[in-house]
C-alpha positions as CSV (number, residue, x, y, z in Angstrom):
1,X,-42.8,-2.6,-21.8
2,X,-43.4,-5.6,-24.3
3,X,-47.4,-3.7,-26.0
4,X,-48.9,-0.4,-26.4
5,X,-51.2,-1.0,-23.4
6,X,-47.9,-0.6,-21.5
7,X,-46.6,2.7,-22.3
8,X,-50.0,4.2,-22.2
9,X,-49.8,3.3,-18.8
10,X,-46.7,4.5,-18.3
11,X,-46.6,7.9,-19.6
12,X,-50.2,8.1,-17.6
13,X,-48.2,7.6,-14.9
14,X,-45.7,10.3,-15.5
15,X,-48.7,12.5,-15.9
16,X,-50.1,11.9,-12.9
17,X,-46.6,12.7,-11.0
18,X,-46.2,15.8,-12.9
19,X,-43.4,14.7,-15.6
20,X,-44.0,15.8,-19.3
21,X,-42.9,13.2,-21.0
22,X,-43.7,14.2,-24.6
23,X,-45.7,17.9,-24.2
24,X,-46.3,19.9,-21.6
25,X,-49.7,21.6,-21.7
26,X,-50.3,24.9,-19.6
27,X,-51.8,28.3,-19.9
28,X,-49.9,31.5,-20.5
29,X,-50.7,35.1,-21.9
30,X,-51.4,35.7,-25.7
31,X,-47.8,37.3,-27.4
32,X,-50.4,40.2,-29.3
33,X,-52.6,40.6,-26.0
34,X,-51.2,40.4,-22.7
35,X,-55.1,40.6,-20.9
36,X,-55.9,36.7,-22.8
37,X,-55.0,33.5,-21.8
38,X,-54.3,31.0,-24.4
39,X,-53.5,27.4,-24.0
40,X,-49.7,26.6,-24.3
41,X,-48.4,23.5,-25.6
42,X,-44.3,22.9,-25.4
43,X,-42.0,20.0,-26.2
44,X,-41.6,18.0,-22.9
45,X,-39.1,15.7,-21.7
46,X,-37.2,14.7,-18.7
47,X,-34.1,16.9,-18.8
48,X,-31.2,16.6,-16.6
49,X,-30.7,17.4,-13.1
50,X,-28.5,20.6,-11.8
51,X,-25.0,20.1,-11.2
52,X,-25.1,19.3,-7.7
53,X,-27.1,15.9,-8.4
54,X,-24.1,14.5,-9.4
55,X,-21.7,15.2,-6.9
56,X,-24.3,14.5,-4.0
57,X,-22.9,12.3,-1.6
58,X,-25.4,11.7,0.3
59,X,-27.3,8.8,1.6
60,X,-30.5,8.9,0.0
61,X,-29.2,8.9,-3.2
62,X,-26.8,5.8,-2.9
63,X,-30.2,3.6,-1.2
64,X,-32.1,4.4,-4.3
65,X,-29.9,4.0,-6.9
66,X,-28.3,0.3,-4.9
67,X,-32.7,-0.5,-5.1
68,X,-32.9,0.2,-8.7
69,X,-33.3,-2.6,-11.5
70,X,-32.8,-2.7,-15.1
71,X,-34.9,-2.5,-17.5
72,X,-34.8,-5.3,-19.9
């Protein structure tokens, strides 16, 4: 990503495939009345994977990461 253009499309993106990059907007009852819905908004971010995604030894992790480029 070398211009603005370019992360717009990229965190568009991560929308789209249900990643919260930045925020994560949802709905989710009011704290003084459990009957209302109120919109929600919480810091987002990509997180880390359980322990087990690291000890995997599986095939389909070693053929993505061997496909995988850097980003320069």
């Amino acid at each position: 990503m070398d211009n603005k253009a370019a992360l717009t499309g990229v965190v568009t993106s991560l929308y789209r495939i249900g990643s919260n990059p930045f925020f994560r907007f949802s709905s989710e009852p009011d704290a003084k009345n459990s009957t209302e819905m109120i919109a929600g908004l919480d810091q987002g971010g990509i997180g880390l994977p359980d322990r087990d995604y690291y000890f995997r030894t599986d095939d389909n992790r070693w053929r993505f990461a061997n496909n995988m480029s850097p980003i320069s």
